[in-house]
Each structure stands twice: as C-alpha cells, then as structure tokens.
C-alpha positions as CSV (number, residue, x, y, z in Angstrom):
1,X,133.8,66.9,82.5
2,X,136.8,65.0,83.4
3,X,140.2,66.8,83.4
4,X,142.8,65.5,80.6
5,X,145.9,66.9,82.5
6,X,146.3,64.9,85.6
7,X,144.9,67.7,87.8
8,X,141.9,66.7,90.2
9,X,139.0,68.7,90.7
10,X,138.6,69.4,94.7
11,X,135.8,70.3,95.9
12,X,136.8,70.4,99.5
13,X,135.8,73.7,101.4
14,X,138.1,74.3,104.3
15,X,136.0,76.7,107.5
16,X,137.2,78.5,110.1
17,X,134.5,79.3,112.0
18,X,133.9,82.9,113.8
19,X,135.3,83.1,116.9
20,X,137.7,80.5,115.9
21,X,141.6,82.0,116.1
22,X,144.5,80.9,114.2
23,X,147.7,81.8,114.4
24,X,150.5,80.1,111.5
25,X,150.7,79.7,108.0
26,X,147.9,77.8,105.8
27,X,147.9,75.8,102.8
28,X,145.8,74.4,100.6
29,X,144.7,72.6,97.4
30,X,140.7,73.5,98.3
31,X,138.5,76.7,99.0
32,X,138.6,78.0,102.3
33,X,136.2,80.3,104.1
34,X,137.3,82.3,106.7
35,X,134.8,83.7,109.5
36,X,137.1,83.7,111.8
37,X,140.5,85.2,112.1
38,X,144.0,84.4,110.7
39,X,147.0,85.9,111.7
40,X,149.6,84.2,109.2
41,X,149.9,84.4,105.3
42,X,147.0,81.6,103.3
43,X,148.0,80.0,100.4
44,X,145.6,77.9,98.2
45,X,145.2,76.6,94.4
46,X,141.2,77.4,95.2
47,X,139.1,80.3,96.1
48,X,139.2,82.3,99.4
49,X,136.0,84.1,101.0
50,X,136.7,86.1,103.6
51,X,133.3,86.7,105.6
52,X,131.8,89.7,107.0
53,X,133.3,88.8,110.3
54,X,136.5,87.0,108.8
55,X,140.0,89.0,109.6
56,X,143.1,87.8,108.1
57,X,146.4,89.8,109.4
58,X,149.3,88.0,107.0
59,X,149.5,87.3,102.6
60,X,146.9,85.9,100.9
61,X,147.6,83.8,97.7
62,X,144.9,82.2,95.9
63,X,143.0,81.8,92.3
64,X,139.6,83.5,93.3
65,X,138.5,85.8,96.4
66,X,135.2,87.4,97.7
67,X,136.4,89.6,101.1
68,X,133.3,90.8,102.8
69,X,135.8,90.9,106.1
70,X,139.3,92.6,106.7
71,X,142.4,92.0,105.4
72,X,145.7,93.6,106.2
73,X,148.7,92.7,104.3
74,X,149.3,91.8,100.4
75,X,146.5,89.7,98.4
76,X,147.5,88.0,95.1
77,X,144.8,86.7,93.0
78,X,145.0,84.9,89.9
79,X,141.8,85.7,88.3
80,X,139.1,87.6,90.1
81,X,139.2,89.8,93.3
82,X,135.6,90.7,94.1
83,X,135.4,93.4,97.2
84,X,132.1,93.2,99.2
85,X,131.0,96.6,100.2
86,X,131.6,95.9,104.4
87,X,135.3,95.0,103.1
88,X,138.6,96.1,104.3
89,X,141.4,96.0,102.9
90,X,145.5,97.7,104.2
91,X,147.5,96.2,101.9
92,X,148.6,95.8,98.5
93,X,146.7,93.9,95.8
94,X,147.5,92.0,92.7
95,X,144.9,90.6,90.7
96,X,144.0,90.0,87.2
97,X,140.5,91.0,87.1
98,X,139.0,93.7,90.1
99,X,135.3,94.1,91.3
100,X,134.7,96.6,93.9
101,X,131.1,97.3,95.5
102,X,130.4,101.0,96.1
103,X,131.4,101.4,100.5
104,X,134.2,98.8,100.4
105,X,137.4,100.8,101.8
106,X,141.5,99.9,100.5
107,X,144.2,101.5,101.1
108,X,147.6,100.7,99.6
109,X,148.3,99.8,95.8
110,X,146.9,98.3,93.3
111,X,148.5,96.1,90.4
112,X,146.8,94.5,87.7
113,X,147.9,91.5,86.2
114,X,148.8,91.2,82.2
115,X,147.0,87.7,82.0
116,X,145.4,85.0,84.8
117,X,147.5,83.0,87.0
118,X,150.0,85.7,86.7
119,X,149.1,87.4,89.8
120,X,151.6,87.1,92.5
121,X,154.4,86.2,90.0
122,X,157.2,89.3,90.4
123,X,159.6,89.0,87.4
124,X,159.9,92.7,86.8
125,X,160.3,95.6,89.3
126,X,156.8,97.2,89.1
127,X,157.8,100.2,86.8
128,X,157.9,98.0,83.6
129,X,155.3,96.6,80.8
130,X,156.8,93.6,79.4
131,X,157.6,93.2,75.7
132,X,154.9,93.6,73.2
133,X,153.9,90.8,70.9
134,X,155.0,90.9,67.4
C-alpha cells in the first residue's frame, strides 16, 4: 500500500550488537534493536526492542517498544509499550497503550496517554484531564 502523505515507509533496522558500547545521543527514522548498551537518550519515528541483554541508561522516545533488557531513565511511547517479563525498568513511563508480562519489575510512574502519538508531548502539568468533548 503506498503512502498518500509524502511519508516513506523505512524498513531499516538499526543493531547494536551485545557487547557493543555506546556512549551519545541516537536518532533515527528506523527501528532499532538494542543488545548492547546505551548510555545517552534514543530517539526514533520507529519501534525500539530492547533485548534481554540490551541496557539503555538515558530517554527513550519512540512509536513502539518491546524491553526484554534494562532501562533507567524516562520512556515515551506513542502507541504500545510491551514489558517482557526479564525487563527492567527505573524510570518514568508514558505510553498510550501498556502490556506487562507477569515477572517484569518498574519502578517510578506511570502515565497513560489520552490518544496515540501523544506520548511524550507535555502540554499540561500532570495533575490535569484536558477538556471534554462536547
């Protein structure tokens, strides 16, 4: 099906591998796995997997995510955060729609999203529902 809005469809996976280190800020148009480890905040338009032996120590921005590995720091999702049950997770989350496997561990806050692609977006202080409809 080809996309009427100008947007391209990438299928590009970005790895980094395990026992691969990287240290700065990453963005991104594609899906990126991480097996490795990533101290620095990820940004993508894509999905994120974090693997069972993938640690990311920074923010994580992204339209999908599967964390079997560690994260510590904020995650923003814009439509589905799935949480493998070897996952851990120190940091806040904001997400639109959350799946959690019985054994995966979080600690901080949790904040779901009034609709997708919203995630991430702050234009209220946390304490308030926006406007109703009418």
């Amino acid at each position: 099906m080809a996309k009427t809005n100008g947007e391209t469809e990438n299928t590009t996976i970005n790895l980094i591998s395990q026992g691969t280190e990287i240290t700065g800020d990453i963005k991104s148009n594609g899906d990126i796995r991480i097996d490795g480890s990533l101290t620095g905040n990820l940004s993508t338009k894509g999905k994120v997997v974090i693997g069972p032996t993938g640690k990311v120590k920074g923010e994580v921005t992204c339209r999908n995510s599967e964390v079997s590995g560690s994260i510590e720091g904020k995650i923003s999702v814009g439509q589905l955060l799935n949480l493998k049950a070897s996952s851990k997770i120190q940091g806040d989350i904001v997400t639109y729609k959350l799946a959690i496997e019985p054994g995966a561990r979080f600690t901080g806050t949790c904040k779901m999203s009034e609709s997708d692609d919203n995630a991430g977006s702050n234009n209220s202080n946390g304490n308030e529902r926006p406007p109703e409809k009418r």
